[in-house]
N, C-alpha and C positions, 0 to 999 in steps of 0.2 A: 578682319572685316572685308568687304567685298569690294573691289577696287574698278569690277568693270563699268564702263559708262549703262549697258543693256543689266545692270545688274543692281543699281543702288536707284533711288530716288533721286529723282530730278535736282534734287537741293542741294545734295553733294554732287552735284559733277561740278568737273573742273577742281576739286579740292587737294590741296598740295598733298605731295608724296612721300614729302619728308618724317623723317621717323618723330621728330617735336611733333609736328600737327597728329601724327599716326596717335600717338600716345595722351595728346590732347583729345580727341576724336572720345578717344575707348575710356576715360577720364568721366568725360562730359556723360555718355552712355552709362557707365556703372553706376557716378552719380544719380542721375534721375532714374533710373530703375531702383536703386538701392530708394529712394524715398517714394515713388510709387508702391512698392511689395512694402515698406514698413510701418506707413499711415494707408495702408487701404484703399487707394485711390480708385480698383477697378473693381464695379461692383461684380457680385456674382448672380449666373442667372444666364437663360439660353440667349438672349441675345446682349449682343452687343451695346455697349452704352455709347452714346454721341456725347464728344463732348465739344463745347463754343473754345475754343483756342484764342484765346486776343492777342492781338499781332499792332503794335503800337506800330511798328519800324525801327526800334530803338535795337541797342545790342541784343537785347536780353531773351528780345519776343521773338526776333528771328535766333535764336539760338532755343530757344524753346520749343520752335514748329520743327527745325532740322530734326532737332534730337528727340522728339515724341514720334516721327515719323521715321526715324533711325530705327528706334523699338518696333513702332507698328511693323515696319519693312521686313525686320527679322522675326515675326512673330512672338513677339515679349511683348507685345500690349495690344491686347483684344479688345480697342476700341474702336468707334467710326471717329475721326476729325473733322471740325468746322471750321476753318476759321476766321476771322471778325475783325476788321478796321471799325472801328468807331471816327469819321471823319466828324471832330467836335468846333468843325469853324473857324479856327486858327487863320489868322491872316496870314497869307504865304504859304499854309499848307500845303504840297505836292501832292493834289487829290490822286495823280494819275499814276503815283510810283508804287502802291500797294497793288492797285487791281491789275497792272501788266506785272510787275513780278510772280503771283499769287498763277495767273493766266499761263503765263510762261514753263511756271514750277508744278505745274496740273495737280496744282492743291485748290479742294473745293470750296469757296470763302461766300462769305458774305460781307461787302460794303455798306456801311450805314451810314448817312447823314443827319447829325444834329445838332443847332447852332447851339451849343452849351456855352460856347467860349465867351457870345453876348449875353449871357444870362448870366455867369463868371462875372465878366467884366462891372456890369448895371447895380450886383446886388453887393460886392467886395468891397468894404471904406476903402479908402485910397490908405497906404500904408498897411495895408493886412494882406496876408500871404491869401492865393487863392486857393490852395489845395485841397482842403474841407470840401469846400464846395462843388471844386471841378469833380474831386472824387467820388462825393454822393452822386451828382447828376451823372458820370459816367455810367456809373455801381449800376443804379435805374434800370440805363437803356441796356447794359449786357442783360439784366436777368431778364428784361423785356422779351431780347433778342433770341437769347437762349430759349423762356419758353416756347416762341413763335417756331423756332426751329427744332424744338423738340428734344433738347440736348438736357440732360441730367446733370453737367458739371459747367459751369465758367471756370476756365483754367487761365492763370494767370501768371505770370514773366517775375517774381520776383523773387529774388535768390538770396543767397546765404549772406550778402552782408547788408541787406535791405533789413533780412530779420533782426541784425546784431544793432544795424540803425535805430529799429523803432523801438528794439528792449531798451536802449538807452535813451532813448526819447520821451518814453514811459517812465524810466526813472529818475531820470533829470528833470524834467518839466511836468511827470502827471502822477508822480506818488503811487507808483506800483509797479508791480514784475508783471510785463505783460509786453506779447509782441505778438504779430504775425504768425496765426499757426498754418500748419501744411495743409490741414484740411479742416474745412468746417460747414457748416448748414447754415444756409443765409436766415434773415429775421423771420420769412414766409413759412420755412419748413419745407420748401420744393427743390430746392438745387443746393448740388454742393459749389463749393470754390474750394480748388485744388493748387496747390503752389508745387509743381515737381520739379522745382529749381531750385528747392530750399537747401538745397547739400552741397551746389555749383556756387563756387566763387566767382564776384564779380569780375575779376580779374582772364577767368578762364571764357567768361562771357565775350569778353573785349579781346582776347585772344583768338577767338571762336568766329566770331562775325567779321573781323578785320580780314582773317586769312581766306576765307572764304566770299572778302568780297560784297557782299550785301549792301543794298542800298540803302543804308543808314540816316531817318529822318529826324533831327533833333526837337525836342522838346521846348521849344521859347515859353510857353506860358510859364511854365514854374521855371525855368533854366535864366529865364532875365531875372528874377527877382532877388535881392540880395538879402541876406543877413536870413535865411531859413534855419528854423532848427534843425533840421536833418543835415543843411550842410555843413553848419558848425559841428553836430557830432560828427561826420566823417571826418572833417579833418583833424579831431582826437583819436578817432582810430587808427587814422593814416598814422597820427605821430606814433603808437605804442606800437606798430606796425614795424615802422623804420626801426624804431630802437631796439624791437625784440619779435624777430622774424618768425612765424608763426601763431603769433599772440590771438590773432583772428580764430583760427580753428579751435585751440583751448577756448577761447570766450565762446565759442558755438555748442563746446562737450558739453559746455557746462550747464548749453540750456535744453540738454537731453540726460542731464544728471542731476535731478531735483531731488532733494531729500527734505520733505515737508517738516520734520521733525526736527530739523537744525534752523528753520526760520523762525518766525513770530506771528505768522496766522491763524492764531486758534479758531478759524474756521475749516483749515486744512489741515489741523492737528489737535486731537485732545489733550491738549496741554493739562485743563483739570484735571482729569479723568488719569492721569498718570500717576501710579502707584508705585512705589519702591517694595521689593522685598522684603516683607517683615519676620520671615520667616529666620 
């Protein structure tokens, strides 16, 4: 990879030189190109597609923009970038750390203001998580954003054990195999949502952003709130984690190795219709 400052993006300069982060670096990159070329993510066609980049400030999003602009930089992704703070109202939020970093790193963004957080707050019973909600009204204003700008993809920050999260959240709490796919068509039929972090562990995210630095803005809406189920199952995967190191990645294969025919959903298997050999 390219080491001189006249030579890489703005976003890696200053990034360590040691052979860990080197190896991290080229990790993080094969990662998300390996899941861009396998779900499809760039369409085809003479021009370039824009896509909306959401950029929280948390580990994941600035690891997200580095390494999508890693690709663009070496010519592995023929796309234009945008990308989008959603300032959603947060008391104490640091409105001003997205748009001087963004300014700095001469990546092209757009800032948006919308008080969601009192709209959150006004309509949540007291005791209920506000994720649902905050979520949809986020959802809203990206595809808002996105068409306003012209952009064919909302691309979003979350990675490989977000999806192992929510398969288990789905089957603990909502009675089905289902999680987070890499890419999908939103309810409209106009934009995709693209996840090209779905194959980076969170661990190499937090890896990623620390070494390099980035001004990291924590999440207090959902981050104060105790007893979520998302954080309850991570810390069951932390524990199968500790005890049988690599256990994550097997629970990942296993949800790119479906064999419809060995479950119980005769809508994804003609179970009737199965005949034996009479012959």
């Amino acid at each position: 990879m390219l080491d001189d400052a006249d030579e890489i993006h703005p976003l890696f300069h200053g990034a360590p030189k040691t052979t860990e982060f080197k190896k991290l670096r080229k990790r993080l990159v094969q990662n998300v190109r390996e899941a861009v070329d396998q779900y499809g993510m760039v369409e085809p066609g003479d021009t370039p597609p824009k896509w909306l980049v959401c950029l929280s400030g948390g580990k994941d999003s600035y690891t997200l923009l580095a390494i999508l602009h890693e690709l663009q930089w070496r010519g592995l992704l023929p796309v234009e970038i945008l990308a989008c703070n959603l300032d959603q109202g947060q008391p104490g939020f640091p409105a001003t750390v997205l748009p001087e970093f963004l300014e700095r790193m001469k990546v092209p963004h757009r800032i948006e203001y919308q008080d969601t957080y009192s709209i959150v707050m006004d309509k949540v019973p007291q005791g209920r998580t506000f994720c649902a909600l905050c979520s949809r009204l986020r959802r809203g204003n990206l595809y808002r954003i996105a068409r306003e700008e012209g952009c064919s993809a909302v691309v979003l920050g979350h990675h490989r054990d977000d999806i192992l999260e929510t398969f288990f959240m789905n089957l603990f709490h909502g009675g089905r195999l289902a999680t987070m796919p890499p890419k999908l068509v939103n309810e409209e039929g106009d934009l995709f949502v693209y996840r090209p972090l779905a194959h980076v562990a969170e661990a190499d995210c937090e890896k990623f952003a620390t070494a390099m630095n980035y001004p990291i803005i924590p999440c207090d809406l959902c981050g104060s709130q105790d007893g979520l189920q998302r954080q309850q199952v991570k810390q069951i995967l932390d524990g199968w984690e500790k005890n049988s190191p690599g256990r994550r990645q097997v629970m990942f294969k296993a949800l790119m190795n479906i064999r419809p025919s060995h479950m119980l959903d005769p809508k994804l298997f003609d179970f009737v219709g199965l005949m034996r050999d009479s012959g």
